[in-house]
C-alpha positions in Angstrom: 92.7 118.6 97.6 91.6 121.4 94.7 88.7 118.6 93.7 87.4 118.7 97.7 87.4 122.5 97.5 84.9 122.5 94.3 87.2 122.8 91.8 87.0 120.4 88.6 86.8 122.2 85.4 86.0 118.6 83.4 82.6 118.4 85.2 82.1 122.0 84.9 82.8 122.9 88.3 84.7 126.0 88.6 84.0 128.0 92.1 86.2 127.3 95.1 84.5 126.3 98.3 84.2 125.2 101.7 81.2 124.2 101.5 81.9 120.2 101.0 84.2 120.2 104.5 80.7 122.0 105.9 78.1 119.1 104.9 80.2 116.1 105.2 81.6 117.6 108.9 77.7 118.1 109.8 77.0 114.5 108.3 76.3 112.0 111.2 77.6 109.2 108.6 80.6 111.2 108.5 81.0 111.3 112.2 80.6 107.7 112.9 83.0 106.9 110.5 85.6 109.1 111.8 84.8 107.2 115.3 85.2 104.1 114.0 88.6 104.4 112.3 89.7 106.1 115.2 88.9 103.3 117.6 89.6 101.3 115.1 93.4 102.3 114.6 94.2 103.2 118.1 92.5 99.7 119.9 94.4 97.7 117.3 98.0 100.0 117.7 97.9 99.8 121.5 97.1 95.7 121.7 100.1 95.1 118.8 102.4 97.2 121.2 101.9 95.1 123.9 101.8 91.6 122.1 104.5 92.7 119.9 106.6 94.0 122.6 106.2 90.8 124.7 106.7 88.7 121.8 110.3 90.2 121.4 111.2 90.2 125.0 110.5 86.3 124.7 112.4 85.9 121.5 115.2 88.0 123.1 115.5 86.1 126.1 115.4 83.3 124.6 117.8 83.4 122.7 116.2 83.0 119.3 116.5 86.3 117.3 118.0 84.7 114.4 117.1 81.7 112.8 113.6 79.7 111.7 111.8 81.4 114.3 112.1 84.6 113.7 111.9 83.5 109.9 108.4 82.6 110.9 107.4 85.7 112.4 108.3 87.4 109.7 105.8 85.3 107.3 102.7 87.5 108.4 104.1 90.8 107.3 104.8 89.5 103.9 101.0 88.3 103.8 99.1 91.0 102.0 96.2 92.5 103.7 93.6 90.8 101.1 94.5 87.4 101.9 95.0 87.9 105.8 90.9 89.0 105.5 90.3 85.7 103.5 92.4 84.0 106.3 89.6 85.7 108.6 86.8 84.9 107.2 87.8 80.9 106.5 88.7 81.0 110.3 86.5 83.5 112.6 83.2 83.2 110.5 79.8 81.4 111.6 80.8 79.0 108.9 84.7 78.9 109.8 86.7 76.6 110.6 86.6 77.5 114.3 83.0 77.4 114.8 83.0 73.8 112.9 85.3 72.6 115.2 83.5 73.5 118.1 80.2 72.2 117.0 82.1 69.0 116.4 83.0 69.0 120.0 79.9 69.9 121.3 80.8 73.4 122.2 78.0 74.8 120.5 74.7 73.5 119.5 74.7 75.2 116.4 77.1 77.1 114.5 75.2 80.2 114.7 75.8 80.1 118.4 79.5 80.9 117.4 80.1 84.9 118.5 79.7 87.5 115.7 83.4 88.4 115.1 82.8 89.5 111.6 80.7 92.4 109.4 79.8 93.4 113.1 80.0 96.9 114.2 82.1 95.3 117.3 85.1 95.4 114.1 86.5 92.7 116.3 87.5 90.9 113.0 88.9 94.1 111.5 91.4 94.6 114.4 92.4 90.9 114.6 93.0 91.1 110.9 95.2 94.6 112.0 96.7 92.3 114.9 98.0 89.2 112.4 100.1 91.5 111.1 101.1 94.1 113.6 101.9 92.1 116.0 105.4 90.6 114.1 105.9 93.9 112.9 106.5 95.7 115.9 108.0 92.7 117.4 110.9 92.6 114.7 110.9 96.8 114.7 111.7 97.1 118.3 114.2 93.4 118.2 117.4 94.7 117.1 117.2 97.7 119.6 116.1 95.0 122.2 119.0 92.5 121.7 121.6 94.9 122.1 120.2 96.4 125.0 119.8 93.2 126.7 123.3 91.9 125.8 125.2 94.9 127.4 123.4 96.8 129.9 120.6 94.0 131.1 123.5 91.7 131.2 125.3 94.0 133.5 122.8 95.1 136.1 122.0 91.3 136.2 125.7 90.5 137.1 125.1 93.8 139.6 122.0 91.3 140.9 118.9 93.0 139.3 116.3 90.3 138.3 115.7 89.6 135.1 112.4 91.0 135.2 113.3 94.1 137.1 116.0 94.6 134.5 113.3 94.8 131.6 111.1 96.6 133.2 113.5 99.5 134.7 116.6 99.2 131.9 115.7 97.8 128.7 111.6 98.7 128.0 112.9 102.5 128.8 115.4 102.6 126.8 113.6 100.8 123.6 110.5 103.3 124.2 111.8 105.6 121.1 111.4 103.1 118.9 108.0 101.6 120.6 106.8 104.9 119.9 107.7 105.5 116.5 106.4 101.7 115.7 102.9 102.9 117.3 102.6 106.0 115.0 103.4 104.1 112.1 100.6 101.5 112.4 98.3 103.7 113.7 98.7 105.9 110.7 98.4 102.9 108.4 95.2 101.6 110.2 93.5 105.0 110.4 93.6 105.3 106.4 93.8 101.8 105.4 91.1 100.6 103.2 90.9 97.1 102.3 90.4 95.5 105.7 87.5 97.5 107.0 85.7 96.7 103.4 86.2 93.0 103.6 85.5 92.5 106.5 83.7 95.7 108.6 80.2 96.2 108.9 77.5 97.9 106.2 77.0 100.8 109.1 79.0 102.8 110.2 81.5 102.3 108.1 85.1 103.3 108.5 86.4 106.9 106.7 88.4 105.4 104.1 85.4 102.9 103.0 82.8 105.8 103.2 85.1 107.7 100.8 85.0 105.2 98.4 81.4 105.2 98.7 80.9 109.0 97.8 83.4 108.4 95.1 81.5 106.1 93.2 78.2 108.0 93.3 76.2 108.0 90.3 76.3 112.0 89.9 80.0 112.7 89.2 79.4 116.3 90.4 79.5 114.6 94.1 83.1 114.2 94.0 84.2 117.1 96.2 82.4 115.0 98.8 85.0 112.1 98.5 87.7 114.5 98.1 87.3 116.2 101.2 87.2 113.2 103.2 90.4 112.2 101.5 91.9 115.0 102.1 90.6 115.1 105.8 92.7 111.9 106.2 95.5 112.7 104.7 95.5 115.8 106.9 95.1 113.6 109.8 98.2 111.5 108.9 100.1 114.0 107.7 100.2 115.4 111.5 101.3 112.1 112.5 104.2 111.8 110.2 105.1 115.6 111.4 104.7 114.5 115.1 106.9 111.6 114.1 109.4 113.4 112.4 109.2 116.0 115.7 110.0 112.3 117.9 113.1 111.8 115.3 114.8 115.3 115.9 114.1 115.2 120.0 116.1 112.2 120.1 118.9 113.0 118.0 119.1 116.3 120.0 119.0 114.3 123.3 121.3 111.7 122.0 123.9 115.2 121.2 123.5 114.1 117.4 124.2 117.0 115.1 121.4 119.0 113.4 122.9 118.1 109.6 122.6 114.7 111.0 119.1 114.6 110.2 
């Protein structure tokens, strides 16, 4: 944050400034890319919630949150995000596996007539990448909470005669929205300032923030710095008032819960 204000004495730089924030926040580039990690993070959060949350409402009602199934979902949050992109790209590309497959069948004439997923400014292949991995994640954040939820108060408004489904949907999603909520600002936080996905795999324009600070950080004319700096420090700003508006979540629900203050 002192380097995004001007201030690097090893390139001679000595004057504090504003006048970084100024350009890059009148920068169109720097606009766009603010837009795209924005849709980026939040189209990505809000389809892992709802996969992820379905996907542990079947694994608790069926029975299976222990054992090799849940082993499996696990898997993709050990995968780092470097190979989940090279997963991508073998699968989703023109020359994927997918689009082979489907020119074998005769889907497609050619391969080419297989749908742009990737390097597109759609960043359809960016938030499937996101989705590989967020998917489990909030899946076994919210499962624990789930399970004992559904094995004391879903099993007793079901033996009051509540359906199954109107038990989830009135008694257990309610009361597992605290920790829906905290899984949401966690991976929207991490998608909003994560870097190597949208550089495998996002377009050359726009490009998202934390790929167009890279870019000013490796300009030729070291003096260009403060540039990269400020949009670092721009997103760590941005995150930083998610982790405070997460931390705000923790304390209202100990205080609703009649937790202690010294609890926290």
């Amino acid at each position: 944050m002192v380097q995004s204000f001007g201030y690097i004495p090893a390139f001679d730089m000595m004057d504090f400034t504003l006048r970084y924030y100024e350009e890059i926040l009148q920068k169109p580039v720097f606009i766009d890319s603010i837009r795209v990690s924005f849709v980026i993070a939040l189209v990505s959060s809000v389809l892992a919630i709802v996969l992820g949350v379905l996907l542990c409402a079947v694994l608790v009602y069926t029975g299976n949150v222990r054992g090799k199934v849940l082993q499996i979902i696990k898997l993709p949050i050990l995968i780092p995000h470097t190979i989940v992109a090279l997963f991508i790209i073998t699968i989703l590309s023109q020359n994927g596996l997918l689009a082979r497959i489907m020119y074998a069948l005769g889907l497609l004439d050619t391969q080419g007539d297989f749908p742009t997923l990737l390097f597109s400014t759609n960043n359809v292949g960016i938030i499937i990448a996101y989705l590989w991995k967020e998917i489990p994640f909030v899946a076994y954040f919210v499962l624990a909470l789930m399970a004992s939820i559904n094995t004391t108060l879903g099993e007793a408004a079901e033996n009051l005669g509540a359906s199954r489904l109107k038990t989830f949907f009135y008694i257990t999603l309610p009361l597992c929205m605290p920790a829906i909520k905290k899984a949401f600002l966690i991976i929207f936080a991490f998608s909003f300032g994560a870097y190597e996905i949208p550089f495998l795999l996002g377009p050359t324009l726009p490009k998202a923030l934390p790929v167009q600070a890279y870019v000013e950080y490796m300009h030729p004319d070291l003096r260009h710095r403060p540039y990269a700096m400020a949009m670092n420090s721009i997103m760590l700003l941005i995150t930083l008032a998610m982790a405070v508006f997460y931390y705000w979540m923790v304390r209202k629900n100990i205080f609703q819960t009649g937790g202690d203050k010294d609890d926290i």
